[in-house]
C-alpha positions as CSV (number, residue, x, y, z in Angstrom):
1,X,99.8,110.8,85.5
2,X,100.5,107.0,86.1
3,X,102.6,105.8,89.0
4,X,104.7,103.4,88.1
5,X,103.9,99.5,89.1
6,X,107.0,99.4,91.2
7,X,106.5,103.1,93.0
8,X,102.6,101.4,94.0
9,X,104.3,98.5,95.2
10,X,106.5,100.4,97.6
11,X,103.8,102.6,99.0
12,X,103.5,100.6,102.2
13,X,101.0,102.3,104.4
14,X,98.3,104.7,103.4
15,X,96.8,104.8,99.8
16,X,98.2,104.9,96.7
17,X,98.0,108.7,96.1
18,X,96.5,110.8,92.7
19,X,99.4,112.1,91.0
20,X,98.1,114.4,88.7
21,X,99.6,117.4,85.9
22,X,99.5,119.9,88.6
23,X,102.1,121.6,86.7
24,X,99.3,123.4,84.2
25,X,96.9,124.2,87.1
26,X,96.9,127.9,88.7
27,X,98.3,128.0,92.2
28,X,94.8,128.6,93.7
29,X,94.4,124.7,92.2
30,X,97.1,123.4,93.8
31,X,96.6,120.7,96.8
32,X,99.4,121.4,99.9
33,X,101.7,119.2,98.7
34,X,101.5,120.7,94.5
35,X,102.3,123.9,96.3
36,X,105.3,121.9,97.9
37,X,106.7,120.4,94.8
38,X,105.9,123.8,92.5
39,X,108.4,125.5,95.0
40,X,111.0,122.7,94.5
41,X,110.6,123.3,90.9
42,X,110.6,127.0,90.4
43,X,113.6,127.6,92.4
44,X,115.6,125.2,93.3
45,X,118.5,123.6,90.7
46,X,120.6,121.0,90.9
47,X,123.9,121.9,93.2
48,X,126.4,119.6,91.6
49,X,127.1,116.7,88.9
50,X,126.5,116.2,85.1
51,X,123.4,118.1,85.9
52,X,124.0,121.7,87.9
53,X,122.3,124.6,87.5
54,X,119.4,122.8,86.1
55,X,116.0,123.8,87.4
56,X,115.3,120.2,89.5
57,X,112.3,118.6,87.9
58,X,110.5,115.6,90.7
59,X,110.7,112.6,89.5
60,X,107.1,110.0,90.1
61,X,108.1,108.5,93.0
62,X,109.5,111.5,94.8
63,X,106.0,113.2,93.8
64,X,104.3,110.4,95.2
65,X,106.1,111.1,98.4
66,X,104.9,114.9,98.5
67,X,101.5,113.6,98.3
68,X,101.2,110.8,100.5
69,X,103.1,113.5,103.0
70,X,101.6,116.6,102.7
71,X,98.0,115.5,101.3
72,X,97.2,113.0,103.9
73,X,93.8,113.9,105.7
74,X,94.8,112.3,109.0
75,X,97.7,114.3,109.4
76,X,101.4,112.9,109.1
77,X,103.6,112.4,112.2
78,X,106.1,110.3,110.2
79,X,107.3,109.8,107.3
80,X,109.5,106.7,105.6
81,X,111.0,106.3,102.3
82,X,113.6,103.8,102.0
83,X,115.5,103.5,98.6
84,X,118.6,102.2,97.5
85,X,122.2,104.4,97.1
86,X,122.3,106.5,94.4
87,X,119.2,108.1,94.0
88,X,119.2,111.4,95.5
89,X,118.1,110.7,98.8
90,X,120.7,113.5,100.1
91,X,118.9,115.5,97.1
92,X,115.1,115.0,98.4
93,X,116.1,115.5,101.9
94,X,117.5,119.4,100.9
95,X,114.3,119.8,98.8
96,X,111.8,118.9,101.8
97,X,114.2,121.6,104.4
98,X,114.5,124.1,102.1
99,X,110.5,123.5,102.0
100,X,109.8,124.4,106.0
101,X,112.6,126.7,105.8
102,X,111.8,129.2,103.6
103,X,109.1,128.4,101.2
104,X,105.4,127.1,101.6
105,X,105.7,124.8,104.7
106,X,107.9,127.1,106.8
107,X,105.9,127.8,110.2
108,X,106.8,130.9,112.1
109,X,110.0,130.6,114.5
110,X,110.2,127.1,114.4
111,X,113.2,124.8,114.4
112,X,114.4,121.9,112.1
113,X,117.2,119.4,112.2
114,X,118.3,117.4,109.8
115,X,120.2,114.4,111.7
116,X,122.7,112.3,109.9
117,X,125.1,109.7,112.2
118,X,128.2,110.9,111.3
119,X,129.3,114.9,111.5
120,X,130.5,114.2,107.6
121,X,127.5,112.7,106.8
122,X,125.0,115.5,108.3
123,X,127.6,117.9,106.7
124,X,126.9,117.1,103.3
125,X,123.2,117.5,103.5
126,X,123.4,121.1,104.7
127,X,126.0,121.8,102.1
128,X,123.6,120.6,99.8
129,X,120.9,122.8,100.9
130,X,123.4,125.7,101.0
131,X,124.3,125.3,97.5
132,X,121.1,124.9,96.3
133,X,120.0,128.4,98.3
134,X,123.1,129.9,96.9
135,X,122.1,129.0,93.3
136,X,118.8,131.0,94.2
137,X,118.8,134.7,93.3
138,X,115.3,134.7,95.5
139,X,116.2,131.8,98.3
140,X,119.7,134.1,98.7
141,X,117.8,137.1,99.6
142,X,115.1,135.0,102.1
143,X,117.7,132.6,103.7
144,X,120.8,133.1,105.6
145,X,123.5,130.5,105.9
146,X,126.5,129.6,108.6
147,X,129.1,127.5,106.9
148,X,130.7,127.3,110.7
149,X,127.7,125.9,112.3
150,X,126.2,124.3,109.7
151,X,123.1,126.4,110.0
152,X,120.6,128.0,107.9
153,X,118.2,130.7,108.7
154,X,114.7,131.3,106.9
155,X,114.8,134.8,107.5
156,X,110.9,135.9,106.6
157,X,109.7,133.4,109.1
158,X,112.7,132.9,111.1
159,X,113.3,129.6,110.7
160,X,116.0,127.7,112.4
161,X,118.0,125.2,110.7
162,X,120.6,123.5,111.6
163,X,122.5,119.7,110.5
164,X,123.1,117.5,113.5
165,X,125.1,114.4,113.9
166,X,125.3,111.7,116.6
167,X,129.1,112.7,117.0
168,X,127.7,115.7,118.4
169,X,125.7,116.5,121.8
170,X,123.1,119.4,119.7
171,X,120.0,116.8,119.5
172,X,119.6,118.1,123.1
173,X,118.3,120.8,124.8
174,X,116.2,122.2,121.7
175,X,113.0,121.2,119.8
176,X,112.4,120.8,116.5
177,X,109.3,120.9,114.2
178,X,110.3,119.0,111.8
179,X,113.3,116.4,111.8
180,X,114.8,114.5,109.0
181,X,117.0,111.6,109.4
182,X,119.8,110.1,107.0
183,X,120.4,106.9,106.8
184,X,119.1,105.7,109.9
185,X,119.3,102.5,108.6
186,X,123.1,102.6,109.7
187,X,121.9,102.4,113.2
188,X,122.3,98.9,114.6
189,X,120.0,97.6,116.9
190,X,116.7,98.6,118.0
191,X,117.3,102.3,119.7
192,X,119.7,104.9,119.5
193,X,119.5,107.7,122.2
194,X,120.5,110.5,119.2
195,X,117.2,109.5,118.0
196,X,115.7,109.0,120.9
197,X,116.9,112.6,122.1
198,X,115.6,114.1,119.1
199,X,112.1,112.4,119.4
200,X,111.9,113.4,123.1
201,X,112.2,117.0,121.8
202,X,109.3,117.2,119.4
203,X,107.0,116.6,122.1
204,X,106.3,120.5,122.4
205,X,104.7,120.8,119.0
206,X,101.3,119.5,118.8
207,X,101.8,118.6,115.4
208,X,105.6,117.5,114.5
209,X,106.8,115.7,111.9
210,X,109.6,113.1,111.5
211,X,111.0,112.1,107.9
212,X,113.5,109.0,108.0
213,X,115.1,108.4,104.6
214,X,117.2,105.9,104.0
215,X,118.4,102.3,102.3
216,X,117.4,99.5,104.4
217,X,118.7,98.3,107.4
218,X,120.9,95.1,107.8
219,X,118.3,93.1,109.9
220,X,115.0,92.8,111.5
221,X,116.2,93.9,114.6
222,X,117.5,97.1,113.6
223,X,115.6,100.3,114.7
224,X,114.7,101.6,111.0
225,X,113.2,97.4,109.8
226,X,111.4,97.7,113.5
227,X,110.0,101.0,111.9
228,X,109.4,100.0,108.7
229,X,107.6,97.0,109.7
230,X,105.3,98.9,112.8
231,X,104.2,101.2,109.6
232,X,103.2,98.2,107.6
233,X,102.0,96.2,110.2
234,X,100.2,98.9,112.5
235,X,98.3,100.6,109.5
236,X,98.3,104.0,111.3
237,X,97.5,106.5,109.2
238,X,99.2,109.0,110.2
239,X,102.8,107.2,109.4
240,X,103.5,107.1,105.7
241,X,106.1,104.6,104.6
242,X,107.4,104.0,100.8
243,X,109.8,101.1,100.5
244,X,111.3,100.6,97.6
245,X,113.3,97.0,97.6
246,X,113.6,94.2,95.7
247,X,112.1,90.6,96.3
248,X,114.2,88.4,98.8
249,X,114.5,85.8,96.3
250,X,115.3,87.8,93.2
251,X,118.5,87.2,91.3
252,X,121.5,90.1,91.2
253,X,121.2,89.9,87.5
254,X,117.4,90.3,87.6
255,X,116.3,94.1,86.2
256,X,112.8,93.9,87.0
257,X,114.7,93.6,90.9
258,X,116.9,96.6,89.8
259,X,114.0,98.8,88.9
260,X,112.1,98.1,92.0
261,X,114.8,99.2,94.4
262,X,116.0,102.1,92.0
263,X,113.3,104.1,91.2
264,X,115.6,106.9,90.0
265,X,117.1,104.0,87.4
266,X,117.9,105.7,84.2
267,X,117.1,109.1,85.0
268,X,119.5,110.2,88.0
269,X,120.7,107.0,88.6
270,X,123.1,105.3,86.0
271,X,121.6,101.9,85.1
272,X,125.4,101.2,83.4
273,X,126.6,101.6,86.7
274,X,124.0,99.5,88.7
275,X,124.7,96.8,86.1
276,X,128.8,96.9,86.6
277,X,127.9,96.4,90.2
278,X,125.6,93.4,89.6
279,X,128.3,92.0,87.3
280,X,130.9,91.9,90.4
281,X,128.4,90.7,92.6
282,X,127.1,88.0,90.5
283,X,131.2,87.4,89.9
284,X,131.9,87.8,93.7
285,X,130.3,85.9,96.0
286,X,132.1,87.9,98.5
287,X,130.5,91.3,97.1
288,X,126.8,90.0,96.7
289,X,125.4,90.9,100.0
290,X,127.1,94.2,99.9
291,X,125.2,94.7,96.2
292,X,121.7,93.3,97.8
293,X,121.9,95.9,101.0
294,X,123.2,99.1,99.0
295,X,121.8,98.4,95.6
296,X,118.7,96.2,96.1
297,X,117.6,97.9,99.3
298,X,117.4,94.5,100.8
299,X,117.7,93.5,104.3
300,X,121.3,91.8,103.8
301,X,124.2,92.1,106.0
302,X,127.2,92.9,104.3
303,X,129.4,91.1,106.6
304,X,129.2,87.6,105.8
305,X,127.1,85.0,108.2
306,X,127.6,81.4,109.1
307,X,123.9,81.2,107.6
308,X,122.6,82.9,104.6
309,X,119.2,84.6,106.3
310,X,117.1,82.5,103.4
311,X,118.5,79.2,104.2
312,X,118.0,80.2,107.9
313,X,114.2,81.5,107.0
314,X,113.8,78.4,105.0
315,X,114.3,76.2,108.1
316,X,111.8,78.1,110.2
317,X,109.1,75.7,109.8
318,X,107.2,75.2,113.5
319,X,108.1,73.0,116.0
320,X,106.0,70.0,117.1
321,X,106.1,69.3,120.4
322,X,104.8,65.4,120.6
323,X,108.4,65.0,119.1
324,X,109.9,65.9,122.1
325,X,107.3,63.8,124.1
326,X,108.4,60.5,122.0
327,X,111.8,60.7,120.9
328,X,115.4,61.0,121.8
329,X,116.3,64.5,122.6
330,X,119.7,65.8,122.3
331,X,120.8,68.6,123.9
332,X,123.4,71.4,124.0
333,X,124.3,73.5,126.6
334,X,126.1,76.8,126.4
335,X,126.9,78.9,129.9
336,X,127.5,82.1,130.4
337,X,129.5,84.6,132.1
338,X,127.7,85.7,135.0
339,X,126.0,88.8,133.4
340,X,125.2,87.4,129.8
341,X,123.0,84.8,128.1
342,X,123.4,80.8,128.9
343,X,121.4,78.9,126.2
344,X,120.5,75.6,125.7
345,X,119.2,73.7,122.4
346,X,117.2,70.8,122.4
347,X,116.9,68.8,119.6
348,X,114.6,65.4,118.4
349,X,114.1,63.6,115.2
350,X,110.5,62.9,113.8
351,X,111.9,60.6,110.8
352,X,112.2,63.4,108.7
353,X,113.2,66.8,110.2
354,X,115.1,68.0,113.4
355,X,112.9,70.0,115.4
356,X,114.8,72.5,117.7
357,X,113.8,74.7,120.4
358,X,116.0,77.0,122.4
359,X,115.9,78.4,125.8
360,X,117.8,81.4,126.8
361,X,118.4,82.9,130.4
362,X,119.6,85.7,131.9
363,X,120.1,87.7,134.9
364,X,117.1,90.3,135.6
365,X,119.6,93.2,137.0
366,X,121.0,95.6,134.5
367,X,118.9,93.9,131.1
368,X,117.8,97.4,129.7
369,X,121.4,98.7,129.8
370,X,122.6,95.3,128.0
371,X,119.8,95.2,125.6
372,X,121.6,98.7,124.9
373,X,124.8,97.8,124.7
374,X,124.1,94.7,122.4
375,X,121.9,96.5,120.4
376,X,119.2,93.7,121.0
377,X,115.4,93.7,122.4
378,X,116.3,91.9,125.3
379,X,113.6,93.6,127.8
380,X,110.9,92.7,124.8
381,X,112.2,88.9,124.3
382,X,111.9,88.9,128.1
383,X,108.2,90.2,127.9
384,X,107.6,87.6,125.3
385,X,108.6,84.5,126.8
386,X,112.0,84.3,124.8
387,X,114.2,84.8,127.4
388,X,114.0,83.9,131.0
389,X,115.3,86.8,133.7
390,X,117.0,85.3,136.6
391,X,116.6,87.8,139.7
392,X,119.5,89.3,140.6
393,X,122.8,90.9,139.3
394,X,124.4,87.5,137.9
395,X,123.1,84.0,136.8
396,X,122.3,81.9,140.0
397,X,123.7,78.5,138.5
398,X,121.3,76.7,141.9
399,X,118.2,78.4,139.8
400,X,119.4,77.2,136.4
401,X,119.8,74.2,137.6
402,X,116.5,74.0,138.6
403,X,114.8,75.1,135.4
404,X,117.3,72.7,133.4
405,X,115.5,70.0,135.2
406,X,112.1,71.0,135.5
407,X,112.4,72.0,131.1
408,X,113.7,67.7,131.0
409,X,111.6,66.6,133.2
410,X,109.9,63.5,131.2
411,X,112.1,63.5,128.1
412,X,114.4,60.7,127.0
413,X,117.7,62.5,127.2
414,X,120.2,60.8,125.8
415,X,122.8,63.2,126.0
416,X,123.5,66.5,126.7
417,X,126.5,68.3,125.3
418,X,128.5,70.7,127.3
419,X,131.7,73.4,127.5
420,X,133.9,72.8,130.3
421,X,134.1,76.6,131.0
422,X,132.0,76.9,134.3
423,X,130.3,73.8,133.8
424,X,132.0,72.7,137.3
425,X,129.6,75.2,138.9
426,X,126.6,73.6,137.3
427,X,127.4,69.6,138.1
428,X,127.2,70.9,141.7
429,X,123.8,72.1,141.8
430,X,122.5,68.6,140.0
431,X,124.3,67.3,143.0
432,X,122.5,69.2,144.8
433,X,119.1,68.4,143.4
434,X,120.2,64.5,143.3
435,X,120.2,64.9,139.1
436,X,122.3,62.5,137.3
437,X,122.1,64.0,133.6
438,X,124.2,62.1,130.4
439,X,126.8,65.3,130.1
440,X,129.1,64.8,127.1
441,X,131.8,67.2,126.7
442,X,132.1,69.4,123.8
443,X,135.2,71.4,123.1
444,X,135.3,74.7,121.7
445,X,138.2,74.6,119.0
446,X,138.5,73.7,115.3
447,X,138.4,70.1,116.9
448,X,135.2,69.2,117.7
449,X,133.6,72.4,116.1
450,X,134.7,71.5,112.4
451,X,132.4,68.2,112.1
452,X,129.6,69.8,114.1
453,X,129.0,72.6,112.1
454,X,129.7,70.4,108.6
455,X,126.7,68.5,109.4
456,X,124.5,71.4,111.2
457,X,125.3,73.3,107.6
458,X,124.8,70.5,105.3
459,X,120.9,69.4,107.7
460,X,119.9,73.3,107.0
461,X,121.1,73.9,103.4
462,X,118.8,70.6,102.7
463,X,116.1,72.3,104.7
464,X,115.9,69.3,107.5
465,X,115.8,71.6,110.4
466,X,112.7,73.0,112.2
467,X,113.8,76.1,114.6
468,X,109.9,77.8,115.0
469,X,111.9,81.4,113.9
470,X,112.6,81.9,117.7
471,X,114.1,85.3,117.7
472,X,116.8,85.1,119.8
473,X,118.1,82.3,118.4
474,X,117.7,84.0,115.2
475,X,119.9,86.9,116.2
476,X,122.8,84.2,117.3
477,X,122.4,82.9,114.1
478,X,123.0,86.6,112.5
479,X,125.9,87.3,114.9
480,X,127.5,84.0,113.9
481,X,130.7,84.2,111.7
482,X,133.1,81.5,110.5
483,X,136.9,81.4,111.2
484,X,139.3,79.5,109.7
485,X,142.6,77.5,111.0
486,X,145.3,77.0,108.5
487,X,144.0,73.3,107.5
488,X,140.5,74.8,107.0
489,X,139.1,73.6,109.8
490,X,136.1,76.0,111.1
491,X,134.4,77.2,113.9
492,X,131.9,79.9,115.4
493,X,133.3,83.3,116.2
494,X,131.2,86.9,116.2
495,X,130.9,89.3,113.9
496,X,131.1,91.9,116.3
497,X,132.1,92.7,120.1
498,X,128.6,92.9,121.5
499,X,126.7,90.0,119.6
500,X,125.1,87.7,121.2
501,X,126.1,83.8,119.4
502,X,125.7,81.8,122.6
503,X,122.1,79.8,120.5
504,X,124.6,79.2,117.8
505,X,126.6,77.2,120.0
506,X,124.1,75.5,121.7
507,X,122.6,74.5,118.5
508,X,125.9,73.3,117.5
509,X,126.6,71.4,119.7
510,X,123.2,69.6,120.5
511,X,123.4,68.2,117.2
512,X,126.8,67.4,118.2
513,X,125.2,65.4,121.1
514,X,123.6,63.3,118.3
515,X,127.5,62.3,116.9
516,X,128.7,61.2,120.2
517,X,125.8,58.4,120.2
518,X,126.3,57.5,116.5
519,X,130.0,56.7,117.8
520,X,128.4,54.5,120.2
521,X,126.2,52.4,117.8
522,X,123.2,54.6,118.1
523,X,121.8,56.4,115.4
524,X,124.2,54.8,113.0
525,X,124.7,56.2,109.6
526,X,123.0,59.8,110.8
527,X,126.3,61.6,110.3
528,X,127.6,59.9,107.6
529,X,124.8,60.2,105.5
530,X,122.4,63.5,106.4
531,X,121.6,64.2,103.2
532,X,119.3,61.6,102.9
533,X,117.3,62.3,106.5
């Protein structure tokens, strides 16, 4: 039996494995994971839709996933498949429990969880599973179920089931065997301590086994892409990861990109209604990155950035430093509140592109719990050289001031762009250190924002920017939204309470930096014409 070419190209770590007719072979044949999949198929039937009561018949890429899982000779510790909406993830997931809990896999008086991040959410896989026992004549008489507490018991082996939500406080306390996760592509950031909880507790197996199914996550940052990409990346063979997504440049109308992120297209999954939705989307500019993230299985956020991540990606070309050394730089300078980041963008011209690197500081005290609470690797940018940790509970402005100086130290400054919020603070400990910097202020309303980020947008759309992919700036960039005043006029806000857009702003306004000199006779023309940098 031939794997399909986009089911191959989604097998991410591990080798392709033999899918064979295992359905003609005698039982004594059959490889561990055949014996998985001839369970599925002899009795369990489809709970609900067009389809119920039918006998459930694996589809190629779901077989492929039994095999990579159960066949691999180094053992698997995790498992990843990552599909778009709509084709029976909550389906497979129910399959692979009912699996450990009563049929070939199930291992005497263990415990599974199925973990979902809502208690609706987790509640539909176990009523999936329920149904599809209850549909069982055999499953019925070996399985015992509790509606109430959303449990199921395997009673031959007794095996402990039960759905758990992060709503809920039951990841604690108990360990699992075997844990599936639903959509943990919801989670934002890179940890979530209901994961994390349920991780923990798997440590007293010797051999445990975590599946995470899901559609993509928004961003790279996000724990299930930091998964996704360790499997790829890390080639360990005991993590098997299927991803099933379509190119990041394919079109919404393309069907070849529809195919490789659906692989249930046309059998369970309604290609009229995948192509409706590509219709709006193609329509609807508004609905696109919604279609990309759901439908395509893309790494799209579906709220709607200042940036597009390929025109952002498309700037990312590295950074020269000899363009620092012998040019104007212009820089932009964002401060903090005492706990948070302060950024500063440095920008210079080489005759062709503007090459930007970023600085970001913050204070030492209390970064693991704001790395938490901003959903952002923080302690790991830190670790990196990304970010600079200030000792102590709160930004010591006599320390920044220091490192602002040292970081210029050499370069042609011509200007340096700043907000008045606590910049008072700052100009005192240059005082201090007998610094006489050119600060040019830089409001923060539709004012002086509108023109900055006109030509910032217009220099990356045309690909004149050169920002080295620093990450942190990278996840200002991501948090950055636009907001509107009644005469159009925009500016920066955030998409969200705890994102960081402090490198936006600092990008913003270095650039700006570059319009208060063009005022002044230098650089003439830059603004007015930056097309044609």
């Amino acid at each position: 039996m031939k794997l399909s070419e986009s089911t191959v190209k989604a097998i991410r770590c591990g080798p392709v494995p033999k899918v064979r007719d295992w359905r003609k072979l005698a039982v004594s044949k059959l490889t561990r994971a055949e014996k998985a999949m001839a369970f599925v198929e002899r009795y369990l039937r489809v709970p609900e839709g067009a389809l119920t009561g039918q006998f459930i018949k694996l589809e190629n890429f779901q077989q492929a996933f039994f095999y990579s899982v159960f066949d691999n000779p180094a053992g698997t510790r995790r498992a990843y498949l990552s599909i778009a909406r709509k084709n029976a993830k909550t389906a497979l997931i129910a399959c692979l429990l009912i699996v450990f809990i009563a049929g070939p896999e199930a291992v005497l008086n263990s415990r599974l969880y199925s973990g979902a991040m809502s208690k609706d959410q987790a509640a539909e896989v176990y009523n999936y599973a329920s149904k599809m026992i209850n549909l069982s004549p055999e499953l019925s008489a070996r399985c015992k179920t509790i509606p109430s507490r959303k449990m199921i018991i395997g009673l031959s082996r007794n095996v402990e089931y039960a759905a758990i939500s992060a709503e809920g406080k039951t990841a604690h306390g108990k360990s699992p065997l075997i844990a599936i996760l639903d959509e943990v592509g919801q989670i934002k950031g890179p940890q979530s301590d209901f994961v994390d909880a349920i991780i923990t507790a798997q440590g007293a197996y010797e051999n445990p086994m975590l599946f995470a199914i899901s559609t993509q996550a928004s961003n790279d940052n996000d724990l299930f892409s930091i998964w996704l990409d360790d499997a790829e990346k890390s080639k360990d063979d005991r993590i098997v990861s299927h991803l099933y997504c379509a190119d990041k440049d394919a079109k919404v109308l393309d069907k070849k990109a529809w195919y490789d992120s659906n692989p249930a297209l046309g059998k369970f999954r309604s290609l009229k209604d995948l192509s409706e939705q590509a219709d709006r989307a193609d329509r609807m500019p508004s609905f696109e990155s919604t279609f990309r993230n759901l439908a395509l299985n893309q790494r799209v956020d579906t709220t709607s950035p200042f940036v597009s991540k390929g025109v952002w990606l498309a700037n990312g070309g590295a950074i020269d430093e000899s363009v620092f050394e012998n040019n104007k730089i212009y820089v932009g300078l964002d401060l903090s509140a005492r706990n948070d980041l302060t950024a500063m963008a440095i920008s210079a011209f080489d005759g062709q592109y503007w090459h930007v690197k970023t600085m970001f500081w913050t204070p030492a005290k209390g970064l693991n719990d704001r790395a938490k609470r901003d959903r952002a690797p923080y302690d790991t940018w830190e670790k990196e050289g990304y970010i600079r940790a200030i000792q102590g509970a709160s930004i010591d402005y006599a320390m920044l001031a220091q490192e602002i100086a040292e970081a210029l130290e050499g370069l042609d400054v011509e200007a340096i762009a700043f907000d008045r919020w606590r910049i008072d603070l700052l100009k005192k400990e240059f005082e201090k250190l007998s610094i006489d910097l050119p600060l040019v202020e830089f409001g923060q309303g539709f004012k002086d924002m509108a023109p900055a980020l006109d030509n910032l947008e217009t220099l990356l759309l045309n690909e004149k920017i050169k920002h080295g992919n620093n990450p942190v700036l990278t996840m200002c960039i991501a948090n950055s939204r636009v907001v509107k005043d009644a005469s159009y006029n925009r500016k920066l806000d955030k998409m969200k309470a705890t994102g960081r857009i402090d490198g936006a702003v600092a990008l913003v306004m270095s650039l700006s930096a570059v319009k208060t000199q063009e005022e002044e006779g230098d650089f003439a023309g830059f603004l007015s014409n930056p097309i044609l940098i």
